[in-house]
N, C-alpha and C positions, 0 to 999 in steps of 0.2 A: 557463583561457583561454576568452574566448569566440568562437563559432563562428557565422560567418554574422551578427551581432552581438548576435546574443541574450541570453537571462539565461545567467548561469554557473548551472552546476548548482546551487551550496550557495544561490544566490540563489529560484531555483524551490523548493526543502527550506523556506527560508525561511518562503514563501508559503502553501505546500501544506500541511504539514505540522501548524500549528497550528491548520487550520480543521479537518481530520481529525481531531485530538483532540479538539478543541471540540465536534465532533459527536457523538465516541465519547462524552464528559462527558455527553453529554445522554441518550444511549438510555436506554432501562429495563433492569432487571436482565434477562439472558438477550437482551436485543433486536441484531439487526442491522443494520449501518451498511453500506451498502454504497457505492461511491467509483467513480464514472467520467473515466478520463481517457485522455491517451497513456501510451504505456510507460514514457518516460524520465520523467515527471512521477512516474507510479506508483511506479518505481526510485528516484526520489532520495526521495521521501517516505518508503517504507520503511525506506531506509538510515539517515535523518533517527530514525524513531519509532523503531527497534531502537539507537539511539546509536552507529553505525558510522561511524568518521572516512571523509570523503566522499571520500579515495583507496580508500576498501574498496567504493567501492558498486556498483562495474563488475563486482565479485563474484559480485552478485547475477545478473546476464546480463541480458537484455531481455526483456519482456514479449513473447509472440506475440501476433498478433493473436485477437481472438474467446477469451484464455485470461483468468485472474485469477489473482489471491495472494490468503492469507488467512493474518491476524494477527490473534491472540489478545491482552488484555491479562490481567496478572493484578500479583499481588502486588509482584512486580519488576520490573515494565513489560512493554513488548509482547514478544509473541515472535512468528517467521517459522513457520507451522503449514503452509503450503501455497506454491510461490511456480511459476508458469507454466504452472497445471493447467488440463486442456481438457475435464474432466467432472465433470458436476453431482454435487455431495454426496445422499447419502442422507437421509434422505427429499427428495423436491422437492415444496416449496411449491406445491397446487394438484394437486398427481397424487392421485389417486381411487382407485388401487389397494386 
């Protein structure tokens, strides 16, 4: 249904989703993509690249603010490695330690 009249969900997944692979396609071996958006944008893309029929994606909960996910691809496709974490991975990029 759409709300307020906006995109349906599966239609945002639609959008989102293959320009995120597009990007993931281009990194280098080991290289990071990293992806800024809203949360629902972020939720439905996931649900989109993990192959979850989009009544399952409300599964996933909502992104907090200031958090992120992280999705891994491999052999089988993506997998969900992290999803509404609020602190930095080890090592951080730029720490001098």
């Amino acid at each position: 249904m759409r709300r307020g009249g906006g995109e349906l969900e599966t239609e945002v997944a639609d959008r989102a989703a293959p320009v995120v692979a597009e990007a993931a396609d281009k990194l280098p071996d080991g290289g990071t993509l990293v992806v800024v958006s809203h949360g629902g944008t972020i939720r439905t893309t996931i649900g989109r690249l993990l192959g979850l029929e989009p009544m399952s994606w409300e599964a996933l909960g909502g992104l907090s603010n200031c958090c992120w996910s992280v999705l891994g691809e491999g052999g089988r496709g993506w997998r969900l490695l992290e999803h509404n974490a609020g602190s930095l991975p080890e090592p951080v990029l730029g720490d001098d330690v």
